[in-house]
C-alpha positions in Angstrom: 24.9 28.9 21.2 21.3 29.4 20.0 18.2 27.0 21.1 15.3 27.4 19.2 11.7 26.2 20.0 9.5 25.8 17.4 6.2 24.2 18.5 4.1 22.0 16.4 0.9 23.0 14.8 -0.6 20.1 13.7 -0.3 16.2 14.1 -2.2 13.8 12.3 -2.3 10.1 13.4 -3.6 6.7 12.3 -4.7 3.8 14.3 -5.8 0.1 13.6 -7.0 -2.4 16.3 -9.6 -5.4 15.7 -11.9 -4.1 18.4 -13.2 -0.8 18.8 -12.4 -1.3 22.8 -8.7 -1.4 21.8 -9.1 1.1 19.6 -10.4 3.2 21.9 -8.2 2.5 24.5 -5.1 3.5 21.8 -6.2 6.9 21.0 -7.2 7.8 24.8 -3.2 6.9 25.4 -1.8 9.5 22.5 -4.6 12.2 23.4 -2.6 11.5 27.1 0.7 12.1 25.6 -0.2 14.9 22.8 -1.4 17.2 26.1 2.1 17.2 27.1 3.2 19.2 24.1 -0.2 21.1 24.0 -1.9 19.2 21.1 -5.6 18.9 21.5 -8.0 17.0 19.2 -9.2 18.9 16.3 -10.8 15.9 14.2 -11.4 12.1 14.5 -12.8 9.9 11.3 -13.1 6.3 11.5 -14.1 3.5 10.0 -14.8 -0.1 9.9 -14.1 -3.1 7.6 -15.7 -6.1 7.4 -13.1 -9.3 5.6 -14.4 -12.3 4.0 -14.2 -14.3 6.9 -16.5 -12.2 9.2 -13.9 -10.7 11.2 -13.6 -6.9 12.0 -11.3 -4.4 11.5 -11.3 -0.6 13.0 -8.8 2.5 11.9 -9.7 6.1 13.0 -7.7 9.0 12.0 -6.5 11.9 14.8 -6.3 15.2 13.8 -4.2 16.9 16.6 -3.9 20.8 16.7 -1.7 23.4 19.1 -4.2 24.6 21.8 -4.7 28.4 21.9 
């Protein structure tokens, strides 16, 4: 029986919250969790959206890469 390990390179993920607080607070928790399997941030990109009614919205994108 052969076990293989292949490690992953790259991770990209996307979050959404209504307050940047919570937003904040969501991609502190993966960056936690990516360290276990050696994934450091390579890139954020955010943004946020305004609707009709006033009310704010904020996504960011996470660009995760293998640590060297």
């Amino acid at each position: 029986m052969n076990i293989e390990f292949d490690l992953i390179e790259d991770k990209i993920e996307f979050f959404d919250a209504g307050d940047l607080r919570s937003l904040e607070k969501k991609i502190a928790a993966q960056i936690d969790i990516n360290k276990a399997i050696l994934l450091s941030v390579h890139s954020v990109s955010h943004q946020m959206h305004v609707n009709e009614n006033g009310q704010t919205y904020f996504t960011a994108v996470v660009h995760f890469k293998r640590k060297k």
